[in-house]
N, CA, C and O atoms as a DFTB+ gen file, in Angstrom:
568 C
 N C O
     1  1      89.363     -50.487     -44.834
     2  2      89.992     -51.776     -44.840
     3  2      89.090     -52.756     -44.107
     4  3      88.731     -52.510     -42.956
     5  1      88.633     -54.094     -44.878
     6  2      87.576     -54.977     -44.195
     7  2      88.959     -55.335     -42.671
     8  3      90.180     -55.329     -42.510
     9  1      87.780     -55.579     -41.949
    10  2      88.290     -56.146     -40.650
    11  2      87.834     -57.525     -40.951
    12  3      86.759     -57.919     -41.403
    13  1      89.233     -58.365     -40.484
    14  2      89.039     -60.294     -40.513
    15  2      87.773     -60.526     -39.187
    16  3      87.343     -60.026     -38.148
    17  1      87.583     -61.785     -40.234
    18  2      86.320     -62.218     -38.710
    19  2      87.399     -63.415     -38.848
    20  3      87.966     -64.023     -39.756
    21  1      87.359     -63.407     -37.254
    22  2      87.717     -64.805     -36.693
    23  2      86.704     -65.115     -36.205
    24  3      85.777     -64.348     -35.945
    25  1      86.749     -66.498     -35.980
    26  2      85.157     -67.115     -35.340
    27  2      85.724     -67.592     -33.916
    28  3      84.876     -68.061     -33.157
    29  1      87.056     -67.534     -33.452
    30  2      87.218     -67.935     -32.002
    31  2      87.534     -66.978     -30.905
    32  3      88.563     -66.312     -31.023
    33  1      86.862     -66.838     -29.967
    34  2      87.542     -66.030     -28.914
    35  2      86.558     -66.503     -27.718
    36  3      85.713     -67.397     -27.672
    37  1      87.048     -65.451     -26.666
    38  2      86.619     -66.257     -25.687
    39  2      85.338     -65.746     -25.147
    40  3      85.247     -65.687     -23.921
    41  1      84.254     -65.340     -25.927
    42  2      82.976     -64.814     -25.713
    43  2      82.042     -65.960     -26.359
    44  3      80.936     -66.465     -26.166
    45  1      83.047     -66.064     -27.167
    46  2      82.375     -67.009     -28.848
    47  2      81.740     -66.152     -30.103
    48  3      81.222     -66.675     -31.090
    49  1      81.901     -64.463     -29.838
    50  2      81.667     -63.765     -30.725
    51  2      82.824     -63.768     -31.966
    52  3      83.967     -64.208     -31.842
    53  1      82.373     -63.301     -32.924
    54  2      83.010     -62.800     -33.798
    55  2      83.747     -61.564     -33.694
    56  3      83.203     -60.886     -32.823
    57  1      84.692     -60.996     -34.167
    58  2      85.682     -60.119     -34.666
    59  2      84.399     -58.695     -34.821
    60  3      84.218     -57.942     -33.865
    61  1      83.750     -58.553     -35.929
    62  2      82.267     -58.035     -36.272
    63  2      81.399     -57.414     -35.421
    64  3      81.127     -56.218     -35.321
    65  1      80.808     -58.796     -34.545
    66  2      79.905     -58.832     -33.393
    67  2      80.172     -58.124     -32.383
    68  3      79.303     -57.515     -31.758
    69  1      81.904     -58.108     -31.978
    70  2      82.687     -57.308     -30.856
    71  2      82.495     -56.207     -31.285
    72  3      81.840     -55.415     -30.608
    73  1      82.964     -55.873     -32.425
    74  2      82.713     -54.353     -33.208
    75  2      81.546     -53.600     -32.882
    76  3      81.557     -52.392     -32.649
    77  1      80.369     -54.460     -32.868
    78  2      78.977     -53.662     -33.391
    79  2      78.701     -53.184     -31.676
    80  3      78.201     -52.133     -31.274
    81  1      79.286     -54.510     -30.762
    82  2      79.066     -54.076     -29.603
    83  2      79.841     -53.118     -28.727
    84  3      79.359     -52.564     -27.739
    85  1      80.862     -52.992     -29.087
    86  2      81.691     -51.613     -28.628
    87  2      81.034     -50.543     -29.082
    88  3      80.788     -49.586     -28.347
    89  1      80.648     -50.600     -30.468
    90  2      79.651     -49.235     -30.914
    91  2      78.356     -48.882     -30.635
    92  3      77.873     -47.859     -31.120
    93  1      77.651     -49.712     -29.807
    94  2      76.792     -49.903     -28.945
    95  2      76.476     -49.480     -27.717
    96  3      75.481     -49.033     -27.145
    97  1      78.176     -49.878     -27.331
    98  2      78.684     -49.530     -25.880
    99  2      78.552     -47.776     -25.793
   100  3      77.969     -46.971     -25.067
   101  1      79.629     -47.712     -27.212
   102  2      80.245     -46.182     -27.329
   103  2      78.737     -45.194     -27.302
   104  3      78.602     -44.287     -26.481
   105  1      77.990     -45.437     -28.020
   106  2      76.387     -44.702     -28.193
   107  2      76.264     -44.828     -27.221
   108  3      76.437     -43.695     -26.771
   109  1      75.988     -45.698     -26.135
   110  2      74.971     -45.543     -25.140
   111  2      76.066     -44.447     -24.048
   112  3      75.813     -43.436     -23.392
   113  1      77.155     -45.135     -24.240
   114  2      77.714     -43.743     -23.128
   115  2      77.685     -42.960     -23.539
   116  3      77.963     -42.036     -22.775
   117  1      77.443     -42.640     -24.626
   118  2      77.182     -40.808     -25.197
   119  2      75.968     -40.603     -24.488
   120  3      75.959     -39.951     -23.444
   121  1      74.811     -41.172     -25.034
   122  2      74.069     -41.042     -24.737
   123  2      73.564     -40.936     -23.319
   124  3      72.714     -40.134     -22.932
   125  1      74.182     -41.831     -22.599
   126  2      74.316     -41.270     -21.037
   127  2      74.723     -40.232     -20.380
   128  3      74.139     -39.667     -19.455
   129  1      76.122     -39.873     -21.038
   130  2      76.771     -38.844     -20.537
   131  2      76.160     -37.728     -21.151
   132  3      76.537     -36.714     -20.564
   133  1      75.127     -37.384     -22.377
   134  2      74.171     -36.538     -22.478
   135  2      73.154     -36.068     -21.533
   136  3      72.965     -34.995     -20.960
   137  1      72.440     -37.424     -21.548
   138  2      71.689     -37.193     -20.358
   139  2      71.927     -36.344     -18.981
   140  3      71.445     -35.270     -18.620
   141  1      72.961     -37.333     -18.275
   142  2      73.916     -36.504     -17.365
   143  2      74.215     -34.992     -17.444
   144  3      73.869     -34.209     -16.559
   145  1      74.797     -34.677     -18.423
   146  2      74.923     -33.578     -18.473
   147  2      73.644     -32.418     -18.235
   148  3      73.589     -31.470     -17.451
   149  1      72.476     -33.003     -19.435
   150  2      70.965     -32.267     -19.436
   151  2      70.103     -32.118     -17.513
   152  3      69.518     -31.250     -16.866
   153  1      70.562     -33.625     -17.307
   154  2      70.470     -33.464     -15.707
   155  2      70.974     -32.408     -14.899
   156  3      70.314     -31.535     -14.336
   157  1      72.526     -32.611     -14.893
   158  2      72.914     -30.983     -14.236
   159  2      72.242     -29.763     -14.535
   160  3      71.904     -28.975     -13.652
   161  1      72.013     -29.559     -15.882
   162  2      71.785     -28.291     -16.614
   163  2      70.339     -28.387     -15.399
   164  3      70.025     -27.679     -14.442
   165  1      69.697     -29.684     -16.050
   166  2      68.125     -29.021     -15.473
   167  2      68.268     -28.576     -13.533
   168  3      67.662     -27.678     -12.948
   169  1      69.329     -29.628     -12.913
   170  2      69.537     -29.524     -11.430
   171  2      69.935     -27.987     -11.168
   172  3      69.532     -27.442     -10.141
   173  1      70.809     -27.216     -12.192
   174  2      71.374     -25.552     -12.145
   175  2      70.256     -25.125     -12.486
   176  3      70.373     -23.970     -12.076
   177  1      68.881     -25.193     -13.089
   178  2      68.042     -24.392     -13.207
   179  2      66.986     -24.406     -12.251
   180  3      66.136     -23.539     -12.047
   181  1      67.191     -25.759     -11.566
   182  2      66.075     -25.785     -10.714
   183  2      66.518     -25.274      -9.347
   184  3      65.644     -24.881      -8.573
   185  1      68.100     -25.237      -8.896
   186  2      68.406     -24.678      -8.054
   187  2      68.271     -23.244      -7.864
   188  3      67.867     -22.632      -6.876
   189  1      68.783     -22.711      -9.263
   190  2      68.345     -20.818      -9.361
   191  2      66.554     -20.818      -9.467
   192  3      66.034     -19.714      -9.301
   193  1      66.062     -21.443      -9.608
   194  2      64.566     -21.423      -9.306
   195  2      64.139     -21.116      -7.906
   196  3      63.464     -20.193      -7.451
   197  1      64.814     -22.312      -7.258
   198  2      64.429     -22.290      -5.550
   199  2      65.409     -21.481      -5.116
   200  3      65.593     -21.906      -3.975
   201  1      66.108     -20.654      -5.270
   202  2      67.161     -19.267      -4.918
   203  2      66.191     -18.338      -5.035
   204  3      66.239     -17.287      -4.395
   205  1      65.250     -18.623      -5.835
   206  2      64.626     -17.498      -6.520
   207  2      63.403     -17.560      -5.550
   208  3      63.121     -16.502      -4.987
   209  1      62.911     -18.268      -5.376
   210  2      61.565     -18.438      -4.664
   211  2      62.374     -18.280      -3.265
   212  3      62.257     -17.140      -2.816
   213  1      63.018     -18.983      -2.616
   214  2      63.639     -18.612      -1.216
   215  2      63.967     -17.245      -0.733
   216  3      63.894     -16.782       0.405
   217  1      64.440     -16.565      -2.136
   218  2      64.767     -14.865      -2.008
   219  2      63.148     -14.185      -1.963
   220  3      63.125     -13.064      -1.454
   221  1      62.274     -14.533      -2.265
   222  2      61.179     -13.934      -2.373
   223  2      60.028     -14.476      -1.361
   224  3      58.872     -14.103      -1.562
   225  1      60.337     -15.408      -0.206
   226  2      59.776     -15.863       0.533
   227  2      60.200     -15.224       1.632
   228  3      59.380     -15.039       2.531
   229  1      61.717     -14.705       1.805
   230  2      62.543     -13.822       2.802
   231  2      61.529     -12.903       2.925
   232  3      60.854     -12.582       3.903
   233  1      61.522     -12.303       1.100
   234  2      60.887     -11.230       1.349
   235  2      59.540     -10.914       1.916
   236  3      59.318      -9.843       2.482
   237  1      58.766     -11.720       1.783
   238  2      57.675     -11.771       2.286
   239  2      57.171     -12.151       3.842
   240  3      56.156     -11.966       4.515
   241  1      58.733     -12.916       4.050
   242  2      58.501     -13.127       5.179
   243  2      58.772     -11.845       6.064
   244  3      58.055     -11.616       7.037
   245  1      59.981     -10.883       5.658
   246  2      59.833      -9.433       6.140
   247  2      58.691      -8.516       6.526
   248  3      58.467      -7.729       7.446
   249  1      57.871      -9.069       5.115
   250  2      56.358      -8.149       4.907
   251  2      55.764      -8.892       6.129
   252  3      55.491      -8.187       7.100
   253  1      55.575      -9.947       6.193
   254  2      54.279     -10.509       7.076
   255  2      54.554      -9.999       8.787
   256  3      53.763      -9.711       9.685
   257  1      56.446     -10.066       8.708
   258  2      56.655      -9.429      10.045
   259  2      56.577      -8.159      10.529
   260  3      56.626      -7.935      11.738
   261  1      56.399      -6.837       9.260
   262  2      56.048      -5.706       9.543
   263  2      54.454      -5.574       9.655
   264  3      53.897      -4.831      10.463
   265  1      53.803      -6.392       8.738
   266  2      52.311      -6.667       8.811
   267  2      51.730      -6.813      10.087
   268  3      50.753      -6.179      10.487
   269  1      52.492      -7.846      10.846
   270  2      51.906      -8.217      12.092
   271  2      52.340      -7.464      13.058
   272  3      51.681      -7.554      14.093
   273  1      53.224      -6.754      13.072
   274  2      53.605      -5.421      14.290
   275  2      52.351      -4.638      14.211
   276  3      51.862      -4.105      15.207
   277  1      51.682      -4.550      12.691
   278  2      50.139      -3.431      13.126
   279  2      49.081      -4.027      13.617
   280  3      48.082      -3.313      13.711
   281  1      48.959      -5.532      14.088
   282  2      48.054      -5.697      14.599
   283  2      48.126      -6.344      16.182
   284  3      49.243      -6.739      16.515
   285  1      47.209      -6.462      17.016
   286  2      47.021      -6.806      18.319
   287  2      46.582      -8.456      18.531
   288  3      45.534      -8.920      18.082
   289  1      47.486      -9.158      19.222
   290  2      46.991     -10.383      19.777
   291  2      45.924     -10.415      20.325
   292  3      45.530      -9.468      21.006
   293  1      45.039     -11.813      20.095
   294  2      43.976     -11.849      20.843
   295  2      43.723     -12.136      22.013
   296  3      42.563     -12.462      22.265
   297  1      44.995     -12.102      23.396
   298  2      44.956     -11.748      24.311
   299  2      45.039     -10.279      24.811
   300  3      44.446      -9.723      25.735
   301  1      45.874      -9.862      24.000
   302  2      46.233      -8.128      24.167
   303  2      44.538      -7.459      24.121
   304  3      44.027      -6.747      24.985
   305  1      44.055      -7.830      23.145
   306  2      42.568      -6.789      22.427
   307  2      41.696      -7.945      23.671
   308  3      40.648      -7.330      23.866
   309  1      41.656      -8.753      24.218
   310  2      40.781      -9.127      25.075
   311  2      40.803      -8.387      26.515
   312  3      39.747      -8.259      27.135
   313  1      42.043      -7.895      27.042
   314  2      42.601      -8.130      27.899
   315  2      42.022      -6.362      28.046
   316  3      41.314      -6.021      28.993
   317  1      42.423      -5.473      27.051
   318  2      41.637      -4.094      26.506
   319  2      40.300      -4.001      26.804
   320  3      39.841      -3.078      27.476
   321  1      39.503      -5.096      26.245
   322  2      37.966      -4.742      26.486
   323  2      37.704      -5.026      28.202
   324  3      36.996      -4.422      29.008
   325  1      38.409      -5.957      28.323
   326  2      37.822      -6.173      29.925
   327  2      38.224      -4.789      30.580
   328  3      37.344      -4.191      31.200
   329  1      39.613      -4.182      30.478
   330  2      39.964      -3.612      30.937
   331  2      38.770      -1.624      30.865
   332  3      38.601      -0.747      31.713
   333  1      38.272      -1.790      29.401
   334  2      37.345      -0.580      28.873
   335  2      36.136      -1.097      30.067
   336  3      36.045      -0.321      31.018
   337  1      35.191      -2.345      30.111
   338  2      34.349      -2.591      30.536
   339  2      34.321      -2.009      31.807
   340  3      33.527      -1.159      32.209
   341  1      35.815      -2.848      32.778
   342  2      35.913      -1.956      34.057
   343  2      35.795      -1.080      34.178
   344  3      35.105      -0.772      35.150
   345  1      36.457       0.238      33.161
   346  2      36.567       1.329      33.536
   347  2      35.160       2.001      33.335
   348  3      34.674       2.856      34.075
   349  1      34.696       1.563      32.415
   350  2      32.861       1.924      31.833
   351  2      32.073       1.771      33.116
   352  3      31.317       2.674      33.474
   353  1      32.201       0.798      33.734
   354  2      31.179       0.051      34.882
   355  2      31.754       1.321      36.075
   356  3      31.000       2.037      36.734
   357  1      32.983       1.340      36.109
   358  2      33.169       2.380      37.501
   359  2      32.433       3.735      36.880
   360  3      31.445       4.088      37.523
   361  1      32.762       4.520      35.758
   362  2      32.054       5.497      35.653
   363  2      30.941       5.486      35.354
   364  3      30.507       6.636      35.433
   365  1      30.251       4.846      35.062
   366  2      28.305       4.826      35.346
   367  2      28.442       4.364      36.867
   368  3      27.966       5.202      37.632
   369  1      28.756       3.700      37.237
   370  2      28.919       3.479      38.918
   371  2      28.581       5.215      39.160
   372  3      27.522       5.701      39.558
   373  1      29.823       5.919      38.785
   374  2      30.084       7.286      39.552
   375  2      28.765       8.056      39.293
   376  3      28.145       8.718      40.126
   377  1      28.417       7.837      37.881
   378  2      27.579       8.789      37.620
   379  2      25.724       8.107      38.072
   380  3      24.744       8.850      38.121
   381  1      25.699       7.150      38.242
   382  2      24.198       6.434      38.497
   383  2      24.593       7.340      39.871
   384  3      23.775       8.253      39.983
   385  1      25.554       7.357      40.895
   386  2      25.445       7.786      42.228
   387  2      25.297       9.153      42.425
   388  3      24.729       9.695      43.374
   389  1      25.900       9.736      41.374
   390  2      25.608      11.475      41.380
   391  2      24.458      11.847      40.751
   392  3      24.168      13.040      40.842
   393  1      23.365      10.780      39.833
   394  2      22.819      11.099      39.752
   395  2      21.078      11.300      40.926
   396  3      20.157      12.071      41.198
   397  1      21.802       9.607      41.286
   398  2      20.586       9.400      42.710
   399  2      20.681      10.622      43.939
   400  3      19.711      11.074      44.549
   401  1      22.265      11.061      44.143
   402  2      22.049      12.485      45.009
   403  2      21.571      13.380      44.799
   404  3      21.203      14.092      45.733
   405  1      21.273      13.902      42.949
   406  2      21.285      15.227      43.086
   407  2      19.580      14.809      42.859
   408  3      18.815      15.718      43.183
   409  1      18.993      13.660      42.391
   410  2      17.424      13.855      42.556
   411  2      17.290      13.407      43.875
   412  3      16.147      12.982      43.701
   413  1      17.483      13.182      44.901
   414  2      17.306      13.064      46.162
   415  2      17.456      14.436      46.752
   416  3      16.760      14.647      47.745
   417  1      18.502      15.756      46.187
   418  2      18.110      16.690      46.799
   419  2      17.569      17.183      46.299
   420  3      17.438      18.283      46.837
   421  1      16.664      17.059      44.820
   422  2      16.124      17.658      43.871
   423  2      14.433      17.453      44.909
   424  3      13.615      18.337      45.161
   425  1      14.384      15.755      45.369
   426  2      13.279      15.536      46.347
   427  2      12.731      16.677      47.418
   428  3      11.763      17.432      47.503
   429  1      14.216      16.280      48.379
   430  2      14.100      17.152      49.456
   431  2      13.703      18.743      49.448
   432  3      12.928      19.354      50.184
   433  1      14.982      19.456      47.712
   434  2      13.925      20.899      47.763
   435  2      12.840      20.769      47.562
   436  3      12.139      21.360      48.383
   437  1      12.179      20.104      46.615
   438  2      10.374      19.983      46.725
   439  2       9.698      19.855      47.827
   440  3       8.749      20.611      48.032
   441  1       9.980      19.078      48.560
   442  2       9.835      18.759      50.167
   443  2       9.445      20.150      50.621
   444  3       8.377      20.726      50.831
   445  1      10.544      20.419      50.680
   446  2      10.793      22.051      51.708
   447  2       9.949      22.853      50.999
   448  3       9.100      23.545      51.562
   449  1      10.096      22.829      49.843
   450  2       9.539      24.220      49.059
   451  2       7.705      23.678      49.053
   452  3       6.950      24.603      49.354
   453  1       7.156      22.613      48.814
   454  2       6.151      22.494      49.472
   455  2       5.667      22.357      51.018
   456  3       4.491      22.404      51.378
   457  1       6.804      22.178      51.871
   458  2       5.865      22.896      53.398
   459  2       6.461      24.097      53.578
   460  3       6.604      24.322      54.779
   461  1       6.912      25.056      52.804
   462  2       7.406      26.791      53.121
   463  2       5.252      26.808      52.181
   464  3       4.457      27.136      53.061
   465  1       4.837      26.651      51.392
   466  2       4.092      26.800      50.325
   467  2       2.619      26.473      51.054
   468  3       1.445      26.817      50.917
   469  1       3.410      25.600      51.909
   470  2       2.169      25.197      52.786
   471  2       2.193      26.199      53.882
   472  3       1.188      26.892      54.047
   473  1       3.127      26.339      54.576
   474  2       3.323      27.277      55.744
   475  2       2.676      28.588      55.496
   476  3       1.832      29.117      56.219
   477  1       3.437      29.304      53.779
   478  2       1.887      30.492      53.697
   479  2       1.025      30.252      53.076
   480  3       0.571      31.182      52.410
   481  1       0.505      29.192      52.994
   482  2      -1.224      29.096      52.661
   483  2      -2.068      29.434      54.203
   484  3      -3.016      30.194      54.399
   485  1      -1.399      28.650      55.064
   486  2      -2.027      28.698      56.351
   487  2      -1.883      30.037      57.175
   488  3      -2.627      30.634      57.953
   489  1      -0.387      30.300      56.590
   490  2      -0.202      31.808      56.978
   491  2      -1.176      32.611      56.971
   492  3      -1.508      33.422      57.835
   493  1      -1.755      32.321      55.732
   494  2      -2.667      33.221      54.917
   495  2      -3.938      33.244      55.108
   496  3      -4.659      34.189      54.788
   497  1      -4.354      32.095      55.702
   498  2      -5.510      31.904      55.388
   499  2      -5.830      31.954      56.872
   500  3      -7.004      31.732      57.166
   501  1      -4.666      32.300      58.209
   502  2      -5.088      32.346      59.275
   503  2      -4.971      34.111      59.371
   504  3      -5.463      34.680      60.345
   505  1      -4.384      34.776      58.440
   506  2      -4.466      36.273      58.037
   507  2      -5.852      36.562      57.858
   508  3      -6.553      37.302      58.549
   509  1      -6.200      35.827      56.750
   510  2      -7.633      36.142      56.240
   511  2      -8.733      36.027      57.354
   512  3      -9.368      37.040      57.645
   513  1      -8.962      34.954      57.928
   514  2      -9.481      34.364      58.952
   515  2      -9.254      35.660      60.022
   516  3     -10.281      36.245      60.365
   517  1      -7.998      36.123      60.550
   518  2      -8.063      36.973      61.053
   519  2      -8.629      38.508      60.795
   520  3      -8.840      39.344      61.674
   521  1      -8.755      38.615      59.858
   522  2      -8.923      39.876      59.404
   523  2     -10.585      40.045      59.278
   524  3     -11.200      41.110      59.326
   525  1     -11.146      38.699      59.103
   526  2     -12.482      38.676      58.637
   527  2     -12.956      38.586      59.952
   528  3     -14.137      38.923      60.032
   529  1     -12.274      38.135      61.357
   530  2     -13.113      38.313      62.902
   531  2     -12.802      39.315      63.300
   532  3     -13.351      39.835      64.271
   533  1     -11.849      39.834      62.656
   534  2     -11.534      41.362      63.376
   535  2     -12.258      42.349      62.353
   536  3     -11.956      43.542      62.362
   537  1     -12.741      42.096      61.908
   538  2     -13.837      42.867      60.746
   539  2     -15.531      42.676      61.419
   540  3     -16.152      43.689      61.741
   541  1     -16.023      41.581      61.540
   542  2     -16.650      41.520      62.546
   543  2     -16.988      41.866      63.273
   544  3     -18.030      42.522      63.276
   545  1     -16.018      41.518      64.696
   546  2     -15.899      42.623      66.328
   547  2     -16.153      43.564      65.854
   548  3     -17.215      44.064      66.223
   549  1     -15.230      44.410      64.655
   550  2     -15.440      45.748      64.836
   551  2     -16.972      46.064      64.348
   552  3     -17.701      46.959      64.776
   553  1     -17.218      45.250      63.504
   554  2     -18.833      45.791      63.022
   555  2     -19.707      45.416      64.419
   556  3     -20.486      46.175      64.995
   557  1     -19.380      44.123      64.775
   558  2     -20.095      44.119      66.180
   559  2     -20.460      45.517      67.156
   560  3     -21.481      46.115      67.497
   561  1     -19.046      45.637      67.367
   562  2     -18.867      46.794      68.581
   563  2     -19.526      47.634      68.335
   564  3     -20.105      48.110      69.311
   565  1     -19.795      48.234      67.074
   566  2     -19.901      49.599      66.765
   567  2     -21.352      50.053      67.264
   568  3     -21.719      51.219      67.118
């Protein structure tokens, strides 16, 4: 059924003109409320996205905290070497000192064992010495 055009109202549109623009109206709110809708949809997918990545960042964040229980701060592993160094430095300490005693008495037996070495050379040689004037006299005397 044609719709009447009146030519008066209080826009100054036509009967028609009102028409085309209500159907205008009506499209675009579809068309909005499409949109809208595609918005949520995409906002529900992007939320189970970042659910998804947040659940798997937990997880990792678990890993990195069992990860780092196997290793040592770099005060802890500093604090170790000084502590190895000390203990290194006292035992060469101990042992440079046991070693300077035992060649110091390693000295002293040489010491001794060369004037015992000396003692019978002279021993000996005041034996010999003796034996060779008392060899003598006696050839003398005879």
């Amino acid at each position: 059924m044609p719709v009447p055009c009146y030519s008066s109202n209080s826009h100054g549109l036509t009967l028609r003109e009102l028409l085309e623009v209500k159907t205008e109206i009506s499209v675009l709110e579809a068309k909005i409320t499409e949109q809208i809708k595609a918005m949520d949809r995409a906002l529900q997918i992007q939320a189970k996205e970042y659910e998804r990545r947040l659940e798997h960042l937990n997880g990792e964040q678990e890993r990195l905290s069992e990860e780092r229980q196997a290793f040592l701060p770099r005060e802890r592993f500093e604090t170790y070497l000084k502590e190895q160094d000390t203990l290194y430095n006292h035992v060469n300490k101990g042992y440079e000192d046991r070693f300077s005693t035992i060649m110091q008495f390693i000295n002293e037996q040489r010491g001794k064992n060369q004037g015992i070495n000396l003692s019978w050379t002279v021993l000996l040689a005041v034996v010999t010495l003796g034996i060779g004037i008392g060899a003598v006299l006696v050839h003398l005397l005879k």
